[in-house]
C-alpha positions as CSV (number, residue, x, y, z in Angstrom):
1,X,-10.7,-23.8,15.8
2,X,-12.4,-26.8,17.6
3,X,-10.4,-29.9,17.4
4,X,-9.2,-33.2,19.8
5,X,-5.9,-32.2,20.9
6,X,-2.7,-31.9,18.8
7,X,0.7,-31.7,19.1
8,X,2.8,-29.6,17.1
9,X,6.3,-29.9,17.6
10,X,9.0,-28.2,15.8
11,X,12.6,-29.6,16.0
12,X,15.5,-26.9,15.6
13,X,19.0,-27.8,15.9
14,X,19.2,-26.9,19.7
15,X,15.6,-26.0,20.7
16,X,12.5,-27.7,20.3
17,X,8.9,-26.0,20.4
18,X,5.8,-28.0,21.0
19,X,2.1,-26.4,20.8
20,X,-0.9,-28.1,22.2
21,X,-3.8,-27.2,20.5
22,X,-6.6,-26.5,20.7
23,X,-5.6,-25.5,24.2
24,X,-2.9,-22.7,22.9
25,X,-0.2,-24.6,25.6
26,X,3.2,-23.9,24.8
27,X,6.7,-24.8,25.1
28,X,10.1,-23.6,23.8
29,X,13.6,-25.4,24.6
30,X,16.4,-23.9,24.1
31,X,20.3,-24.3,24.1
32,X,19.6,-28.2,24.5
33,X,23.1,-29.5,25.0
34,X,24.2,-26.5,26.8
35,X,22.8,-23.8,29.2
36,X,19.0,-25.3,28.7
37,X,16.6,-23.0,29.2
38,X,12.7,-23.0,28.8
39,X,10.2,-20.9,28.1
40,X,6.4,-21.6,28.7
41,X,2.9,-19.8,28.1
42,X,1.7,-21.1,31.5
43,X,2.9,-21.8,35.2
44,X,5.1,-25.0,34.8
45,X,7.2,-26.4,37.9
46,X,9.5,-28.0,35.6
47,X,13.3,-27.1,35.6
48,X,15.5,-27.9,33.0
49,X,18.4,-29.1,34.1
50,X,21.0,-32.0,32.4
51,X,18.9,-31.4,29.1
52,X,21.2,-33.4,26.6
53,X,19.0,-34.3,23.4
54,X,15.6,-33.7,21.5
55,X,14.8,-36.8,23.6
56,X,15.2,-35.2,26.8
57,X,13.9,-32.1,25.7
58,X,10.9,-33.8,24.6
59,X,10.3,-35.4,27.6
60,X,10.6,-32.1,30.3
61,X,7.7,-30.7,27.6
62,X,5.5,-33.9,28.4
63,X,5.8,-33.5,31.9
64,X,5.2,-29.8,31.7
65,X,1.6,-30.3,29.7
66,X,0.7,-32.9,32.3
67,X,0.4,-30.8,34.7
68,X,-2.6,-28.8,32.6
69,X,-3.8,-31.7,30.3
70,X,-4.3,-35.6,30.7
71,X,-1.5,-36.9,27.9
72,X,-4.0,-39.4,26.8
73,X,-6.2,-37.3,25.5
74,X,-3.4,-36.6,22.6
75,X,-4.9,-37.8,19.4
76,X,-2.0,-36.9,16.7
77,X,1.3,-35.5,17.2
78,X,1.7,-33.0,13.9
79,X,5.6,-32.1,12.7
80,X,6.9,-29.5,11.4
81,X,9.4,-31.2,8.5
82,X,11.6,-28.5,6.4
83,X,12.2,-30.4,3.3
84,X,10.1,-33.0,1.2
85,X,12.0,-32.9,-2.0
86,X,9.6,-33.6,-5.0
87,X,8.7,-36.8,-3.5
88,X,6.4,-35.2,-0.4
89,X,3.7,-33.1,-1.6
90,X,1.1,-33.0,0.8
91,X,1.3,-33.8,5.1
92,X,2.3,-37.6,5.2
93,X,1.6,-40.1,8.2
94,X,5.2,-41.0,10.0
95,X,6.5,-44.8,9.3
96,X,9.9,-45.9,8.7
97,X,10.0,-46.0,5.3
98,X,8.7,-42.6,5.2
99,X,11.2,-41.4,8.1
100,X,14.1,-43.3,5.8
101,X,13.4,-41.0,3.5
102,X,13.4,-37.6,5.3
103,X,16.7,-38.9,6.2
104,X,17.8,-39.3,2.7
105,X,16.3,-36.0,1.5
106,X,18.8,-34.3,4.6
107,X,21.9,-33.5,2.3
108,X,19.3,-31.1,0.8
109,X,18.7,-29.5,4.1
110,X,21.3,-30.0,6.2
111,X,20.8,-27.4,9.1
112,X,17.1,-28.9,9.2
113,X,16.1,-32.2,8.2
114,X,18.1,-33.6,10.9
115,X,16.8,-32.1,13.9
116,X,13.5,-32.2,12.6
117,X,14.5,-35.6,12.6
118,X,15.8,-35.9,16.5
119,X,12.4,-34.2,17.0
120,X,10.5,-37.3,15.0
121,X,12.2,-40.0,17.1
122,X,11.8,-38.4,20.4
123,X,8.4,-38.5,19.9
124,X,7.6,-41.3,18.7
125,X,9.7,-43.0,21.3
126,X,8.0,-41.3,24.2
127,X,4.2,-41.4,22.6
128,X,4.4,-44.5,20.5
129,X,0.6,-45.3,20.5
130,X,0.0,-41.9,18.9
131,X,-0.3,-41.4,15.4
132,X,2.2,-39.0,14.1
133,X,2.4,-37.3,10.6
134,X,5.0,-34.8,9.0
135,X,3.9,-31.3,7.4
136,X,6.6,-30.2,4.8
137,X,7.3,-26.7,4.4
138,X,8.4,-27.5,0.9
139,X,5.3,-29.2,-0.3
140,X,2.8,-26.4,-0.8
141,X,5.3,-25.1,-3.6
142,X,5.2,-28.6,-5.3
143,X,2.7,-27.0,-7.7
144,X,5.7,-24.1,-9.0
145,X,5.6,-25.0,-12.7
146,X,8.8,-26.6,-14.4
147,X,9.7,-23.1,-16.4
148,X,10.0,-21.5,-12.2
149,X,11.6,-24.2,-10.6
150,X,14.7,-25.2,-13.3
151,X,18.0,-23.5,-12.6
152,X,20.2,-22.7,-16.0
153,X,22.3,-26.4,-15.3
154,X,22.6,-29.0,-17.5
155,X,19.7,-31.2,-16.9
156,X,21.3,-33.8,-15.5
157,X,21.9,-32.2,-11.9
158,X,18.4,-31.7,-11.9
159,X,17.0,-35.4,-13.2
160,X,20.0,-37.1,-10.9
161,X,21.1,-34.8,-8.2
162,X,18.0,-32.9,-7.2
163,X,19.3,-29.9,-8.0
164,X,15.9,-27.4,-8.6
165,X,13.9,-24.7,-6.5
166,X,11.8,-26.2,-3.7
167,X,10.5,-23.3,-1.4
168,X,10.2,-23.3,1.5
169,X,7.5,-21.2,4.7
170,X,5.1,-23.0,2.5
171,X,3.2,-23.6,5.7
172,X,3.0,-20.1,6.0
173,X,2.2,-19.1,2.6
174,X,-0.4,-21.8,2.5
175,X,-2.2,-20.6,5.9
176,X,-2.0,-16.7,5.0
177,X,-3.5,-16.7,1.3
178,X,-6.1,-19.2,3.1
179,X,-6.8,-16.3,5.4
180,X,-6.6,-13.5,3.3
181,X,-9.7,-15.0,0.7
182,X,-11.7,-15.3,3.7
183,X,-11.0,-11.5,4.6
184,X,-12.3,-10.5,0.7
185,X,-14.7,-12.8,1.2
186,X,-13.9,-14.3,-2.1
187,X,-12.7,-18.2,-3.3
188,X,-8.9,-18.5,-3.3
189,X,-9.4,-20.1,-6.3
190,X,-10.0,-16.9,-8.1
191,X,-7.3,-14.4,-6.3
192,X,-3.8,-13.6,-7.7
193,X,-1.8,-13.3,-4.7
194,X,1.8,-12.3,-3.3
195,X,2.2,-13.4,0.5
196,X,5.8,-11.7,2.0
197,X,6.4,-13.8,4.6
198,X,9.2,-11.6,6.4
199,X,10.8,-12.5,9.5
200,X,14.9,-13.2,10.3
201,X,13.9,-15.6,7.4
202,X,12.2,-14.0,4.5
203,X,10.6,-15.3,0.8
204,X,7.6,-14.4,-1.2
205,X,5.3,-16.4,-3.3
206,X,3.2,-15.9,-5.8
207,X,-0.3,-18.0,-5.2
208,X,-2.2,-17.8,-8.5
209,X,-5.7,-19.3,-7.7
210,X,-4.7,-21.5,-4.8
211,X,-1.5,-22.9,-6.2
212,X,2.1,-21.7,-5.5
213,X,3.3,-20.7,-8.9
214,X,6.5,-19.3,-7.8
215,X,8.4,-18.7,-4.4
216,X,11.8,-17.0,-3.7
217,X,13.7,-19.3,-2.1
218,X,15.1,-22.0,-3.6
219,X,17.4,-24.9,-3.7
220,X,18.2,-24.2,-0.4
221,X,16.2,-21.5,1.9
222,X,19.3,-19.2,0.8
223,X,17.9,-17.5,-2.2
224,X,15.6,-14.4,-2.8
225,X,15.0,-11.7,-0.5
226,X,17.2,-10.3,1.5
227,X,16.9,-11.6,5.1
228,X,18.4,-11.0,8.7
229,X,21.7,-12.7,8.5
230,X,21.2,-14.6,4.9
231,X,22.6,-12.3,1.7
232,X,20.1,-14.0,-0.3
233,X,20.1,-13.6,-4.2
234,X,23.8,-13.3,-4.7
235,X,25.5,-13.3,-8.4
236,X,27.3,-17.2,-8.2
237,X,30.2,-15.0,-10.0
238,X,31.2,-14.0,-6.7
239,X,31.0,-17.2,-4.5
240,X,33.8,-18.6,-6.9
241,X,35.8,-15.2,-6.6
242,X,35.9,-15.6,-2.9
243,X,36.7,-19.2,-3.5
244,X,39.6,-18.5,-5.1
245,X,40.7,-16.2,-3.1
246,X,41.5,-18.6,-0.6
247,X,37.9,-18.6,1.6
248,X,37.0,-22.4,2.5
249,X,33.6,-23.8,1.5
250,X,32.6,-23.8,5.4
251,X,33.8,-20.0,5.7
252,X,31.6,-19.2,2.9
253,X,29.1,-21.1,4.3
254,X,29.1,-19.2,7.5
255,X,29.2,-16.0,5.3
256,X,26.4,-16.3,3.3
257,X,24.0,-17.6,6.2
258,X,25.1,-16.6,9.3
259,X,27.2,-13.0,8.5
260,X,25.6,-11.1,5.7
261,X,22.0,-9.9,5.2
262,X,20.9,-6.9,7.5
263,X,23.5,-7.9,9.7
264,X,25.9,-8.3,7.0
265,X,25.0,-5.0,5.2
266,X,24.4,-2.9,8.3
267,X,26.8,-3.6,10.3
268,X,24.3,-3.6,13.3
269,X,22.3,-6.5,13.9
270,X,20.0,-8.9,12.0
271,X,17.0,-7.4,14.0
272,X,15.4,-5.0,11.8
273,X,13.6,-2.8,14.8
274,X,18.4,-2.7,16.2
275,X,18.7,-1.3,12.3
276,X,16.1,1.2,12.0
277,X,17.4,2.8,15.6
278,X,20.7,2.9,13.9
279,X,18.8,4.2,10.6
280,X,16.7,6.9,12.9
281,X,20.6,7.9,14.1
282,X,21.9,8.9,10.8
283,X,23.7,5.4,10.3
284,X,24.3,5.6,6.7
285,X,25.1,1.5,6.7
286,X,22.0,1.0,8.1
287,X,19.9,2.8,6.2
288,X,21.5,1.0,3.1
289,X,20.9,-2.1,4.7
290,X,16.8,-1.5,5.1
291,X,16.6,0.2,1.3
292,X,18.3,-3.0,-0.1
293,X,15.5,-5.0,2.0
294,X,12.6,-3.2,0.6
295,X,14.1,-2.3,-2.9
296,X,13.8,-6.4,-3.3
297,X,10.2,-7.2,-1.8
298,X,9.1,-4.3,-4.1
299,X,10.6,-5.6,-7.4
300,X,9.2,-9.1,-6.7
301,X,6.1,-8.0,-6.3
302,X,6.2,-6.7,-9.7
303,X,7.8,-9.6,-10.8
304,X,5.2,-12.3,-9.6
305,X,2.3,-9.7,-10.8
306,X,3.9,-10.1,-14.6
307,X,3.9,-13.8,-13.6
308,X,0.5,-13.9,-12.2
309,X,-0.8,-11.7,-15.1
310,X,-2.2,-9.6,-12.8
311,X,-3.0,-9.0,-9.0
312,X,-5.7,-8.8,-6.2
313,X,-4.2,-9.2,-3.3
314,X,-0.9,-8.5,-1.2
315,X,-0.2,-10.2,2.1
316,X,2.5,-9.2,5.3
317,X,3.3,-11.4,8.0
318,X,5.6,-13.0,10.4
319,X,8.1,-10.3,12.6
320,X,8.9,-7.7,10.4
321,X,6.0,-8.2,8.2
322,X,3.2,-8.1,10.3
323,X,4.8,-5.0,13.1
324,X,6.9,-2.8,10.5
325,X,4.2,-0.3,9.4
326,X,7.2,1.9,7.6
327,X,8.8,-1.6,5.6
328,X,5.6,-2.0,4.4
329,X,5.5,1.8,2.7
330,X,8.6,1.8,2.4
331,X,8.3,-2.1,-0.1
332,X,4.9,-0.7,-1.7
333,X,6.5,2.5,-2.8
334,X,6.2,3.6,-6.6
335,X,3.3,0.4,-7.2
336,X,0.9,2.6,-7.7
337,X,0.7,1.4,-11.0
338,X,-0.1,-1.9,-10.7
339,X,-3.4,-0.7,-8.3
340,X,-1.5,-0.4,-5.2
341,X,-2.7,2.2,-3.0
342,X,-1.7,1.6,0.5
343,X,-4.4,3.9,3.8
344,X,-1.9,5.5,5.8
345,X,-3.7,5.5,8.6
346,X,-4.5,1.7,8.6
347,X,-1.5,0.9,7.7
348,X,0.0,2.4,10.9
349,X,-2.7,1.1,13.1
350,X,-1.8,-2.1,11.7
351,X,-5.5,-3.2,10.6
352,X,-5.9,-6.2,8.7
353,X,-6.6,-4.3,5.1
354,X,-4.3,-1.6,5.3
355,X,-5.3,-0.6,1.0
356,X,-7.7,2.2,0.6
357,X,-11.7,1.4,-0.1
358,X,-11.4,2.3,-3.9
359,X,-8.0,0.2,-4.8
360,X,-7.8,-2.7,-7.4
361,X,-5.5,-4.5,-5.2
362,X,-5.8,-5.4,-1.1
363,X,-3.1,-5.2,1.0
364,X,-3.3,-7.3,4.0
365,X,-1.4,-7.7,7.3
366,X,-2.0,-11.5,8.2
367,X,-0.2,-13.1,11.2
368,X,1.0,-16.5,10.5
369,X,-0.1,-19.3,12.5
370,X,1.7,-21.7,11.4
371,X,0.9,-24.8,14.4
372,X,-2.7,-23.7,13.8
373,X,-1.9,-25.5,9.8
374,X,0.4,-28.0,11.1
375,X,-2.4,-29.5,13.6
376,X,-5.4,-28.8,10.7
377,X,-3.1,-30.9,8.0
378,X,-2.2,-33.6,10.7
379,X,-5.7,-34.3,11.1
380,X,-6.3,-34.6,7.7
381,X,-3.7,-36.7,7.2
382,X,-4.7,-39.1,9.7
383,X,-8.7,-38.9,8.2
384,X,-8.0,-39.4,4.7
């Protein structure tokens, strides 16, 4: 990757990453608000004290990549946006109108939109000559066909309240199906793929020849797969049990997204590598916890295959994805059937094809690099 420099910057609700690229300089802020700390890929004498706000954040990064790069050799400043709703489909160059509304599309992503948001203004307050354009992580799913994307509601909380599947590490499942054509050597446009994206956030998505035809998260990134601390698909049945059993809306809340998933289930932490210790123990909660996690990436798999009407290709990545050789046995188990036939040995040196020379389908380990996409689809952005 060869490419005037970019800035990637990715707003949490108390952190904030940046990513100069092509130059691979990073930063990470975290705890803004509180006990700030910072972590950098290179010698930096900045300190970061009395750090308040995404502004202020934003600012101790600047004068961090000063010291290695002249900040006027910036070109574009690329952002990492979480939602787009139906109206964003593709990386969009930053005005008000369009910033008005990301805003308005934040009841839909509540714990996102609005630090990515904070992110937004910092920069564009402290580099307001720059040009600056948001990458969705919804808008590589805006391809998911009507008949995927519907939920069983009467229509109208679709047509007037938004109410639908999004998607969402679109980013992600963009960059790694991009990747994985390039490894088989073939077009995307003729590969049938399932990319697992699989970190303390986890979905699938089924890329049918280069278009996102279904993806496991939905309305919200709550749905699907089972994930570190999200229960993900859940029978609505019980939300409104607990509901009337006296649990608020903001305890539920908390329950479903902060206090179930592997941490939820095991009882040990939303870390996979804490729940397979406990699993290697004998902990009988734990190893519940990582048979419920791969029971569900295996029976999606089959499920986008039926979709897809067939397969080439399956891809790992992000944490758990990419470094747990035994998940990825353990999720490809019994798939024979559909062509799967998973090397062993490859698999636990984690090589990039990890399927056996003579199988139908590839299986792939394929770490994300999700600035890398962010800076490609600013520029683009800002070219076309």
């Amino acid at each position: 990757m060869n490419h005037p420099p970019v800035l990637v910057v990715n707003a949490g609700s108390s952190s904030l990453k940046v990513k100069l690229l092509p130059h691979h300089l990073s930063l990470l802020v975290e705890r803004i608000g509180g006990d700030t700390q910072i972590k950098a890929s290179f010698a930096t004498s900045v300190r970061s004290d009395g750090i308040s706000d995404h502004e202020g954040a934003f600012k101790l990064c600047l004068t961090a990549l000063a010291e290695q790069v002249p900040l006027a050799s910036i070109v574009a400043v690329g952002h990492r946006v979480v939602h787009g709703g139906e109206r964003y489909t593709r990386p969009t160059r930053l005005t008000p109108p369009v910033i008005a509304q990301i805003e308005a599309l934040s009841p839909l992503a509540p714990l996102h939109n609005p630090p990515n948001l904070a992110g937004i203004r910092a920069a564009l307050h402290l580099l307001p000559e720059v040009p600056q354009v948001a990458v969705f992580d919804t808008a590589f799913h805006s391809t998911v066909p009507t008949w995927a994307y519907l939920y069983g509601l009467p229509r109208r909380y679709y047509s007037e309240a938004g109410v639908r599947r999004y998607g969402f590490h679109g980013t992600s499942h963009d960059y790694v199906t991009r990747q994985a054509a390039q490894l088989l050597n073939r077009p995307r446009s003729e590969l049938r793929l399932i990319s697992l994206h699989l970190g303390n956030g986890a979905s699938a998505a089924a890329v049918q020849f280069g278009h996102s035809v279904d993806t496991s998260m939905g309305f919200t990134p709550l749905e699907g797969l089972l994930m570190g601390t999200r229960s993900g698909d859940i029978d609505a049945g019980v939300l409104l049990y607990l509901l009337r059993s006296g649990m608020s809306v903001d305890e539920l809340d908390q329950l479903l997204n902060k206090r179930s998933g592997l941490l939820g289930l095991s009882g040990v932490s939303n870390d996979m590598r804490d729940v397979r210790r406990a699993a290697a123990a004998g902990d009988q909660a734990a190893l519940d916890a990582i048979a419920v996690f791969s029971y569900r990436i295996r029976k999606i798999i089959g499920a986008y295959a039926a979709a897809m009407g067939g397969l080439d290709g399956v891809i790992f990545t992000a944490g758990i994805g990419e470094n747990d050789p035994e998940l990825r046995v353990q999720a490809l188990q019994g798939l024979e059937f559909l062509g799967i036939d998973l090397d062993l040995d490859k698999n636990a040196r984690g090589e990039r094809l990890i399927s056996r020379a003579e199988a139908r389908v590839a299986v792939m380990v394929i770490p994300t690099d999700e600035e890398r996409m962010i800076a490609e689809a600013t520029l683009e952005a800002l070219a076309s």
